[in-house]
C-alpha positions as CSV (number, residue, x, y, z in Angstrom):
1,X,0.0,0.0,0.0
2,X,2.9,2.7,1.1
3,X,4.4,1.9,-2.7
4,X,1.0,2.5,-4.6
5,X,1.1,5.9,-2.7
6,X,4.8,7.1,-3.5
7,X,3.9,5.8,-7.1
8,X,0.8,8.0,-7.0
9,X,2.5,10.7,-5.9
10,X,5.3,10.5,-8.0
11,X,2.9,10.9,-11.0
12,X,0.8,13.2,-10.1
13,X,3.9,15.6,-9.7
14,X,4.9,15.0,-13.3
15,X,1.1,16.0,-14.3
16,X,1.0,19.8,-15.4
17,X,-2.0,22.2,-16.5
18,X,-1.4,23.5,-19.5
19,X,-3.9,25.2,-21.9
20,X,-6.4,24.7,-19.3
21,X,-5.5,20.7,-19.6
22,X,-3.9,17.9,-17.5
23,X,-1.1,16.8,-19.6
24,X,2.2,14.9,-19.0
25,X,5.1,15.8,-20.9
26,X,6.9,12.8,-23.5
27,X,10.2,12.8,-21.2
28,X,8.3,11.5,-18.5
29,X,5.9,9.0,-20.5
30,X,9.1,7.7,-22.1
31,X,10.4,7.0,-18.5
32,X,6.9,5.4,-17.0
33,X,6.8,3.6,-20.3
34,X,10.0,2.2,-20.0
35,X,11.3,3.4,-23.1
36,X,13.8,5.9,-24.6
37,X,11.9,9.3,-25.3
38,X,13.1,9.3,-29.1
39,X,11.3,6.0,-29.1
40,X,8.4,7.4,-27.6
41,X,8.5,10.4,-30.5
42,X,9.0,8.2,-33.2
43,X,5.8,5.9,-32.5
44,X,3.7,9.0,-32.3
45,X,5.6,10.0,-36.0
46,X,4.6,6.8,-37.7
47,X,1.3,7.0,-36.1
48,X,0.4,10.3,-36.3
49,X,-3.4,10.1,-38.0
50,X,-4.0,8.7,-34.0
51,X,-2.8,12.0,-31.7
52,X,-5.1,14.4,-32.9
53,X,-4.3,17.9,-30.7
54,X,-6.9,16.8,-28.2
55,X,-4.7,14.0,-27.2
56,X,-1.3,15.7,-28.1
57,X,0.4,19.3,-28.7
58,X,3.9,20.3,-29.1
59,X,4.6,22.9,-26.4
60,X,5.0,26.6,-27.1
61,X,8.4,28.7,-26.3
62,X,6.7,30.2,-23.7
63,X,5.5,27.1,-22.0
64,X,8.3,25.5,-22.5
65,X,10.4,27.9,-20.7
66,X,7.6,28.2,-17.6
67,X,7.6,24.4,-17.7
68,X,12.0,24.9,-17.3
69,X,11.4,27.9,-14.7
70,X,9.0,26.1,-12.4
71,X,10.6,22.5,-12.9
72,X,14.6,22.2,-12.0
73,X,14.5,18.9,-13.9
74,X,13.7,20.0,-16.8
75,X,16.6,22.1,-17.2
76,X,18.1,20.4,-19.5
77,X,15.5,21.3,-21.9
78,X,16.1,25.0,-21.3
79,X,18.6,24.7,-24.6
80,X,17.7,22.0,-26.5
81,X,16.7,22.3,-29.8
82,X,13.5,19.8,-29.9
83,X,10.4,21.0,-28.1
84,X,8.5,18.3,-26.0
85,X,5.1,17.1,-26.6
86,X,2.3,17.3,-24.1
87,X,-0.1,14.6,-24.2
88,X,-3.4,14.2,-22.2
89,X,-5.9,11.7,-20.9
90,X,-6.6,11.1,-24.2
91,X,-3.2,11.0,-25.6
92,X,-1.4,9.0,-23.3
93,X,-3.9,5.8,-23.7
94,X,-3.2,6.4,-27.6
95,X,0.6,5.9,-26.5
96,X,-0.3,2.3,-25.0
97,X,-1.4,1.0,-28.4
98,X,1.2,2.6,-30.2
99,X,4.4,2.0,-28.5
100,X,6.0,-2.1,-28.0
101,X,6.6,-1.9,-24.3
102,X,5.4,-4.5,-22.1
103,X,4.5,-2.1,-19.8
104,X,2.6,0.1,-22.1
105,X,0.2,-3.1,-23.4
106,X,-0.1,-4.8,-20.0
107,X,-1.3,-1.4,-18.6
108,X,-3.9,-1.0,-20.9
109,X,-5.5,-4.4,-20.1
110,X,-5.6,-3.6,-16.6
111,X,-6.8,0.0,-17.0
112,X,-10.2,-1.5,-18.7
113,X,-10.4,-3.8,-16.5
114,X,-10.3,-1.6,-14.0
115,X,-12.3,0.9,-15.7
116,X,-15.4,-1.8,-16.3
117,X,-15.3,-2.1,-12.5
118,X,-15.7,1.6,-12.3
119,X,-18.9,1.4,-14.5
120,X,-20.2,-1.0,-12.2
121,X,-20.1,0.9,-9.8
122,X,-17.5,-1.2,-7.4
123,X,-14.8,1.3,-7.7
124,X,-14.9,5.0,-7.9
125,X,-13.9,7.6,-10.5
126,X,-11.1,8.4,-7.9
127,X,-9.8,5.4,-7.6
128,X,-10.1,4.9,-11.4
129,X,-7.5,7.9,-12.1
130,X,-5.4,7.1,-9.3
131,X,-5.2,3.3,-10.8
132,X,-4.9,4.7,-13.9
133,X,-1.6,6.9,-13.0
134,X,-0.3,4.4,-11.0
135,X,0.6,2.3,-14.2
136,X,1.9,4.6,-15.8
């Protein structure tokens, strides 16, 4: 139980609003995924027709640079010369039928399975989230 809760709130510190969304940015998918974050990038390339901008978005200059500001570990962003992507909900369940981890196709199982229970009403929306960040 104490892991579930340092997973939970590991992720929900990587979870940013931006554009009035809850996004995650592709460095730290890549990492939850368990992939490199060129990887990650080059899935969403090939399978482009599937991240519409409701479920992706390259970041701005400006939010870039708030996202380097307010997050020390990003700094190593502050010069590069690629601009992250910001995915939501949406965008990082795309990811799990795009991209060849393990982890990214035994999540999704579990996520509907846990989402069915959800409907059911034996489990709560809360939880659902909280299930749902926790694999990732």
């Amino acid at each position: 139980m104490a892991k579930e809760l340092v997973v939970t709130n590991t992720i929900e510190s990587r979870i940013f609003t931006v554009r009035g969304q809850k996004v995650m940015i592709d460095r730290d998918l890549a990492e939850l995924y368990e992939v490199e974050t060129k990887k990650l990038n080059q899935a969403v390339k090939r399978n482009i027709d599937r991240f519409p901008v409701e479920f992706m978005f390259k970041l701005t200059k400006d939010e870039l640079s708030q996202l380097v500001t307010n997050c020390d570990r990003f700094n190593i962003l502050k010069h590069s010369s690629s601009i992250p992507s910001a995915f939501t909900e949406h965008g990082i369940a795309m990811l799990s039928s795009v991209l060849k981890s393990k982890r990214a196709c035994h999540g999704w199982k579990e996520f509907y399975h846990e989402r069915h229970e959800c409907i059911e009403g034996k489990k709560t929306i809360r939880g659902l989230i909280c299930f749902f960040y926790i694999l990732y």
